[in-house]
C-alpha positions as CSV (number, residue, x, y, z in Angstrom):
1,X,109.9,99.5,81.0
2,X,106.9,100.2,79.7
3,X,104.9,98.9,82.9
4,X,107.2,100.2,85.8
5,X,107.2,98.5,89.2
6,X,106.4,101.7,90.8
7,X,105.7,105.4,89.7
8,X,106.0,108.4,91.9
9,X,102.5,110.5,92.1
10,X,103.1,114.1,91.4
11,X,100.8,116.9,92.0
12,X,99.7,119.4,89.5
13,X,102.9,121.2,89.1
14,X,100.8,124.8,89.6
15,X,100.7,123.6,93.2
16,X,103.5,122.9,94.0
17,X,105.3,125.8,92.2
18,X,103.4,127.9,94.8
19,X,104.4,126.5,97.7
20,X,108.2,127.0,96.1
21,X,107.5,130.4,95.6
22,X,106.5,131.0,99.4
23,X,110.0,129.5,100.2
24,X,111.8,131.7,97.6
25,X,110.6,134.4,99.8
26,X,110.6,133.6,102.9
27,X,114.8,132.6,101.9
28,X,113.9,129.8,104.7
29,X,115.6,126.5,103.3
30,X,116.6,124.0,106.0
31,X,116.5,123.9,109.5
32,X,112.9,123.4,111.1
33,X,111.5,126.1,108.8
34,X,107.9,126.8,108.6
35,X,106.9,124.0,106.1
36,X,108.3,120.9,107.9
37,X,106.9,122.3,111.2
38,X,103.0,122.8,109.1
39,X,103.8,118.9,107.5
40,X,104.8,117.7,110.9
41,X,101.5,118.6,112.3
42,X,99.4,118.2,109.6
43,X,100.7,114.3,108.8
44,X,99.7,113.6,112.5
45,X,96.8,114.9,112.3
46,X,95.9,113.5,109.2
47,X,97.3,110.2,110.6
48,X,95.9,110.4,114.1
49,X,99.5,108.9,114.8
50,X,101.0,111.0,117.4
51,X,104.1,113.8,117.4
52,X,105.8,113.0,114.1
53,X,109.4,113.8,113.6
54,X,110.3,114.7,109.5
55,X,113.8,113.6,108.9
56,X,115.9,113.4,105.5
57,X,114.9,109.9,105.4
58,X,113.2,106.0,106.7
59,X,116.7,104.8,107.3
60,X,117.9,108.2,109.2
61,X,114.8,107.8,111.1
62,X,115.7,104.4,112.3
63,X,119.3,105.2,113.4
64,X,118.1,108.2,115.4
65,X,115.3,106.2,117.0
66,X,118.2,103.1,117.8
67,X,120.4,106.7,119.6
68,X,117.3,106.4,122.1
69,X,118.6,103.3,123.8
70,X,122.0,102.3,125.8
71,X,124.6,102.0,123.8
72,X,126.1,98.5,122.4
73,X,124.3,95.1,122.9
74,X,122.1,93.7,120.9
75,X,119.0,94.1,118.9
76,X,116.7,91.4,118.1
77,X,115.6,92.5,114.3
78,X,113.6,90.4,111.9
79,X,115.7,89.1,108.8
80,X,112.9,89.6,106.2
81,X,112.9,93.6,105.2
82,X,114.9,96.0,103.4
83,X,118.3,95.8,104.2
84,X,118.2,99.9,105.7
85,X,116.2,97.7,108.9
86,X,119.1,95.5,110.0
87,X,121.7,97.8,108.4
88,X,121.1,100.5,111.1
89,X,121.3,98.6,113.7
90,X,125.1,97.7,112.5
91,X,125.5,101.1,111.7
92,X,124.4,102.2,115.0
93,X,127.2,100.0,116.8
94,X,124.8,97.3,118.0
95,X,124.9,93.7,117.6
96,X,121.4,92.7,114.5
97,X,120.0,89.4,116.4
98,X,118.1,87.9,114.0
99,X,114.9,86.1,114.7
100,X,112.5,83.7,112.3
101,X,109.1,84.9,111.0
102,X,105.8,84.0,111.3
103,X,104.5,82.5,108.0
104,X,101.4,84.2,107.5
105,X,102.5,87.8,108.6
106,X,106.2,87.8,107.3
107,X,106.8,89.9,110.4
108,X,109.1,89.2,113.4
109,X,107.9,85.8,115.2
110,X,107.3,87.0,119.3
111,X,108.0,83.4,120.1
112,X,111.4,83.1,117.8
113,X,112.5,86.7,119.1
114,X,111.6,85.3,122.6
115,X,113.7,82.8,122.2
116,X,117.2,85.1,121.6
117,X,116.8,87.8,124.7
118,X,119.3,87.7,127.0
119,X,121.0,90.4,129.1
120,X,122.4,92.1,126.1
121,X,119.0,93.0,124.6
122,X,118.1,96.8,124.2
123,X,115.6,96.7,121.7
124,X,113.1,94.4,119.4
125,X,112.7,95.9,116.2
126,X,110.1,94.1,114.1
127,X,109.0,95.2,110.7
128,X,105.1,95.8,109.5
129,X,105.6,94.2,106.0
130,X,103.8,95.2,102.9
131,X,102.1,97.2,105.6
132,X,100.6,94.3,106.9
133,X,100.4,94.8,111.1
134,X,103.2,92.6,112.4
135,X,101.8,90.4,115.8
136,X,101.9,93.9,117.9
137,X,100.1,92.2,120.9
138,X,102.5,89.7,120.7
139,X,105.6,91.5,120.6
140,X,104.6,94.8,122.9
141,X,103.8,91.7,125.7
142,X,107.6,90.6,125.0
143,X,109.1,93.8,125.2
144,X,106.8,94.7,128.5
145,X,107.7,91.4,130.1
146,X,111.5,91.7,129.7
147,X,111.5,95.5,130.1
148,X,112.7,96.6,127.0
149,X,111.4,98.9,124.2
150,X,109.7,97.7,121.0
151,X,110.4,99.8,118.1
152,X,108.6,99.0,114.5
153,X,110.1,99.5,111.2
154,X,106.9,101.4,109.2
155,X,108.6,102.0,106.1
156,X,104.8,100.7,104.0
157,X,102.6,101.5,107.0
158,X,101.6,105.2,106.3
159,X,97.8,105.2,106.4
160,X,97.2,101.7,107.8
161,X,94.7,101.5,110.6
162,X,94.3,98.1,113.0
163,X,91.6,98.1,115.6
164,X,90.2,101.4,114.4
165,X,93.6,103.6,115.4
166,X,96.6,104.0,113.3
167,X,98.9,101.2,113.4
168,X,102.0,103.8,113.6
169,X,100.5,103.7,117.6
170,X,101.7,100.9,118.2
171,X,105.2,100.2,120.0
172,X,107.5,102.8,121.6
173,X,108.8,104.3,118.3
174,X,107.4,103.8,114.6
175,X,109.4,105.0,111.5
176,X,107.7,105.7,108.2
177,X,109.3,106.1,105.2
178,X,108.2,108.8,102.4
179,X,110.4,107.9,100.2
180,X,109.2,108.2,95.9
181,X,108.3,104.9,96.4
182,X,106.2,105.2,99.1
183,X,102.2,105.3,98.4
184,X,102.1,108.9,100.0
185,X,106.1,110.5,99.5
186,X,107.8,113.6,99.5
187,X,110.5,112.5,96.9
188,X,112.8,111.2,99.8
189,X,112.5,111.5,103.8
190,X,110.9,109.9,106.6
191,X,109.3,110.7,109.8
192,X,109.5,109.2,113.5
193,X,106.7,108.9,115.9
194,X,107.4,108.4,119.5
195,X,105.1,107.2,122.4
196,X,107.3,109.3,125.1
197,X,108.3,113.0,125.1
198,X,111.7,111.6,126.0
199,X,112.2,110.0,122.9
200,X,110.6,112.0,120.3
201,X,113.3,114.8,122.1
202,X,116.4,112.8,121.7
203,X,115.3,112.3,118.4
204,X,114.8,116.2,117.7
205,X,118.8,116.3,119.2
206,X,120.2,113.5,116.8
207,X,118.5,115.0,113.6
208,X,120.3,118.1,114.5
209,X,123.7,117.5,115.2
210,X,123.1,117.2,118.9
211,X,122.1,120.7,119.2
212,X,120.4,121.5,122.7
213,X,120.3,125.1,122.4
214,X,121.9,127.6,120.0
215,X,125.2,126.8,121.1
216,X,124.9,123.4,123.6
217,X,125.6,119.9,122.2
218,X,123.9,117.7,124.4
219,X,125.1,114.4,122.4
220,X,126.6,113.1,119.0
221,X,124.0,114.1,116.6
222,X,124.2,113.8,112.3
223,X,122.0,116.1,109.8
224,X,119.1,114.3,109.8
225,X,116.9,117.2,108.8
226,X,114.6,117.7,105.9
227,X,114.4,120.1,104.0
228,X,111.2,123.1,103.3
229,X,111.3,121.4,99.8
230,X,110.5,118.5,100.7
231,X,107.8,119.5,103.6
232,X,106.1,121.3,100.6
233,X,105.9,118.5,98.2
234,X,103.9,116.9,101.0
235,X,101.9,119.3,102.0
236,X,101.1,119.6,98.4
237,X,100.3,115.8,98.2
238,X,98.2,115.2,101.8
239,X,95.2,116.4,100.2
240,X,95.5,113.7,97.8
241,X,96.4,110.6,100.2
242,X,93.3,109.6,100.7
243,X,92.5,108.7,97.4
244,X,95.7,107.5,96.7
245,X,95.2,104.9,99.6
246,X,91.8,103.9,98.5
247,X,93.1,103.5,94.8
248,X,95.8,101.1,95.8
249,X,93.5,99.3,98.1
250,X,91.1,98.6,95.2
251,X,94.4,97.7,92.5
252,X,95.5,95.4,95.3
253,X,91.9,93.9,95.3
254,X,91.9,93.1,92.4
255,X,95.0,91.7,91.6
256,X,93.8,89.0,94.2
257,X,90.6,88.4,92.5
258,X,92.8,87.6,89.8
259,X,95.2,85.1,91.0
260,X,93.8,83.9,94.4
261,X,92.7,80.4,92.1
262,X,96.1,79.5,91.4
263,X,97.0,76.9,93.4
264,X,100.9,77.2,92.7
265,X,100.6,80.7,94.3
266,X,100.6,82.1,98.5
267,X,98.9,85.4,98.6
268,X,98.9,87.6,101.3
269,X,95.9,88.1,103.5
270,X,95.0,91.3,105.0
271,X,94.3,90.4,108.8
272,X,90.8,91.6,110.2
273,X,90.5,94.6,111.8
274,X,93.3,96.1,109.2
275,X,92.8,98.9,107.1
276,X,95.5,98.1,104.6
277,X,97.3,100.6,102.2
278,X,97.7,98.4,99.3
279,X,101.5,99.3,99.5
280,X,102.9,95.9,97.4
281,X,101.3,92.8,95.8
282,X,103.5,90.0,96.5
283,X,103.9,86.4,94.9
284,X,104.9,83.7,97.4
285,X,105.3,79.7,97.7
286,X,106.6,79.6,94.1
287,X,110.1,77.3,93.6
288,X,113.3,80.0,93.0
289,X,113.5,78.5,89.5
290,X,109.6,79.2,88.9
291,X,109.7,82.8,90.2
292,X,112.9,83.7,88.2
293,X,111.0,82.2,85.1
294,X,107.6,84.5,85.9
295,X,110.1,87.7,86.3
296,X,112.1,86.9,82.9
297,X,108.3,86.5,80.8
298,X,107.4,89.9,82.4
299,X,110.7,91.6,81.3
300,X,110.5,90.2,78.0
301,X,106.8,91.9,77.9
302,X,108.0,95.3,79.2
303,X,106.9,94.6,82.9
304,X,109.3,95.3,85.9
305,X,108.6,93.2,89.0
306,X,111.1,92.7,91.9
307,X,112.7,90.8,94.3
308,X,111.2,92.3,97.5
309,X,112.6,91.3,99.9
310,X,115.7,89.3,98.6
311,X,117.4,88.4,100.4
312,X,117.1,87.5,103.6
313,X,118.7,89.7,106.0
314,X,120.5,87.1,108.3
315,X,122.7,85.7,105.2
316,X,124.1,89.6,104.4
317,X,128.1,89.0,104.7
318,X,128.8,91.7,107.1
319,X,126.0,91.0,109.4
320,X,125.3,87.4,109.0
321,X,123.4,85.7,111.8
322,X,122.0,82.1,112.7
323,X,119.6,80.4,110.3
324,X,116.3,81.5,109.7
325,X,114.6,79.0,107.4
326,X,111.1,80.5,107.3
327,X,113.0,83.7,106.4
328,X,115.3,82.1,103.9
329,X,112.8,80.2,102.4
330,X,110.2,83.2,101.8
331,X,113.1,85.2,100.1
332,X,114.4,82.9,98.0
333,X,111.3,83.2,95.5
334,X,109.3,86.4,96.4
335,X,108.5,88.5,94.0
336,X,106.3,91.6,93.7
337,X,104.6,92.8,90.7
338,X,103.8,96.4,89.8
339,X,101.6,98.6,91.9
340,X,101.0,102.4,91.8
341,X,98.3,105.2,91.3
342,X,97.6,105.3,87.5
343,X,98.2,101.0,86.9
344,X,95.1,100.5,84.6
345,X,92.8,97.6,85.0
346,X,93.8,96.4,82.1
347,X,97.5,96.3,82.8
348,X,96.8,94.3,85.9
349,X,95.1,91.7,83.7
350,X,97.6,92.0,81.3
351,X,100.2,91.2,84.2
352,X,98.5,88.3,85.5
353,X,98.1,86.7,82.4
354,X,101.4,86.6,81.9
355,X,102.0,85.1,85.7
356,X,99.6,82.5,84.5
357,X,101.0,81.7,81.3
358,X,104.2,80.9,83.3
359,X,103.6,78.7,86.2
C-alpha cells in the first residue's frame, strides 16, 4: 500500500540502540527489571493516570484485570470494540452480556447495560472508542448503585484528558494498549491502572504466574510480563508523545474540515471538556454497499482503510448474544481511513477526494 492505514513511529535508531546497550550489560531481560520499573513510573507520571502496571499486552491486561473479581457470572460488555474486549471475558470463564450503544459515543449505553444486571453480574466493562470518553458518569453511577466494579477498555485512550484529569482515572480499572498501532507504542504491550492497591496487587500476582514471594503462589497466574526491550522502546518514545498526540489531533482536524459537508457521511464529535488523541478517523451512517464501494476506490488508489470495528461483537459464533441493533447497525458500514504521524496534508486530501468521488 502505498498510503498505509497505520505506521508505527520509531525513534532515531541512535537512541534506542543505547538503551539496548544498557540492557546488554546489565544481562537484565525479563522479570520487573529496571526499565519497565523506570516506564512504569514515568508513563504515570507523564499521564497523571495513577500506578500503572506494563504487561506483555492490552488483551493480557484485560484478562488479569477480569482475575480481580469472583469467579464465573457474567459481565455486561459493549458489543462494539475489538474482539480482545469480549474475547477475555470468555476466556476468563465468565458469561460476555452484551449491551446496546449510545449513538453518539459508540460506547456502552448505562441505560441498555442497566437493563441486563441481575445477580450474576461481576463487572461492566465499557469501552472508550476511538478514545472518545465513553458516558463515565453514567456508568460509574450504575456500577456504584448495584455495587459492582466498572472497568474500561482503554486500548485508544493513552493521552486523553476529560474534565482536565486523565480519562484512564476513571472507573476501578483502565487498560491501555501500546500496541505498534497505538499513537504512543512500544511495539506490543499494555499497561493496567487500578484505583485500589488491592487490585493493582492481584494484578502484579497474575502477570507473574501467581508468584507471592520467591517461592509462594498465592493464585493461578500466566506470564504476563514485559519485557526491558520493550520498556526501552518507550522510554525512548515518551519524550516524543506529546507531539505525537498534538500531530494526530491536528490530522484528525483536518480530515473533518474536509468531509464534515457531506451529508451522506456521520462524523464523530469530540465531546466538550475532551482532550482527544486523534487515535482513528472514522466514516459512519454510510449503506454497507456504499462503504464497501469507498474502501474498493481507495485500494484501487493504493490507500488501506479498515473495517474498525466489524463486526459487532454480540453476532461472534462462540460468544453470540441478544440483538444489539445500534451496534449491528454502526458495524455493518464503519470504516476508518488512514491516520498516523508522517500522513501529509496532502495525502489527506488526496484521501478525501477519493471518499467524495464515491458516495
Amino acid at each position: 500500500m502505498r498510503i498505509p492505514h497505520s505506521k508505527p513511529f520509531l525513534p532515531p535508531p541512535e537512541d534506542y540502540k543505547a538503551m539496548v546497550d544498557d540492557i546488554w550489560k546489565s544481562g537484565w531481560l525479563t522479570n520487573h527489571g529496571p526499565m519497565v520499573r523506570q516506564f512504569e513510573t514515568e508513563i504515570a507520571n507523564f499521564l497523571g493516570s495513577g500506578p500503572v502496571s506494563f504487561v506483555s499486552s492490552g488483551t493480557t491486561g484485560l484478562q488479569c484485570a477480569l482475575r480481580t473479581l469472583e469467579r464465573g457470572g457474567e459481565i455486561i460488555v459493549t458489543p462494539y470494540s475489538y474482539v480482545a474486549t469480549a474475547g477475555a471475558v470468555f476466556w476468563e470463564g465468565f458469561t460476555p452480556v452484551f449491551a446496546d450503544i449510545d449513538r453518539v459515543n459508540l460506547a456502552l449505553d448505562p441505560a441498555k447495560a442497566a437493563e441486563k444486571i441481575n445477580g450474576n453480574t461481576r463487572a461492566i466493562l465499557a469501552t472508550h472508542v476511538y478514545g472518545i470518553p465513553a458516558d463515565v458518569e453514567g456508568l460509574e453511577a450504575l456500577g456504584a448503585a448495584h455495587g459492582i466494579p466498572v472497568m474500561f477498555d482503554a486500548a485508544h485512550a493513552f493521552g486523553v484528558n476529560y474534565q482536565g484529569k486523565s480519562l484512564l482515572q476513571r472507573g476501578d480499572i483502565s487498560v491501555v494498549s501500546t500496541h505498534a498501532t497505538k499513537v504512543f507504542h512500544t511495539a506490543n504491550g499494555g499497561f493496567t491502572v487500578c484505583k485500589s492497591m488491592k487490585d493493582r496487587e492481584c494484578i502484579a500476582k497474575y502477570r507473574n504466574f501467581g508468584h507471592d514471594g520467591p517461592n509462594r503462589f498465592a493464585s493461578p497466574g500466566i506470564n504476563g510480563k514485559n519485557s526491558e526491550f520493550h520498556a526501552a522502546l518507550g522510554l525512548v518514545l515518551l519524550p516524543f508523545a506529546e507531539q505525537l498526540i498534538a500531530t494526530r489531533r491536528t490530522q484528525w482536524e483536518h480530515y473533518h474540515s474536509l468531509l464534515s459537508s457531506i451529508s451522506e457521511i456521520h462524523l464523530l464529535k469530540i465531546p466538550a471538556e475532551t482532550e482527544h488523541n486523534g487515535s482513528y478517523f472514522p466514516l459512519l451512517n454510510l449503506t454497507p454497499a456504499k462503504s464497501e464501494k469507498i474502501i474498493a476506490a481507495l485500494a484501487e488508489e493504493g490507500v488501506e482503510a479498515r473495517r474498525y470495528f466489524h463486526p459487532s461483537l454480540n453476532t461472534v459464533p462462540y460468544m453470540k448474544g441478544a440483538a444489539c441493533p445500534i451496534s449491528e447497525a454502526v458495524a455493518a458500514s464503519v470504516f476508518c481511513l488512514p491516520l498516523y504521524h508522517d500522513l501529509t496534508e496532502s495525502d489527506r486530501e488526496f484521501i478525501s477526494e477519493i471518499v467524495r468521488k464515491n458516495l
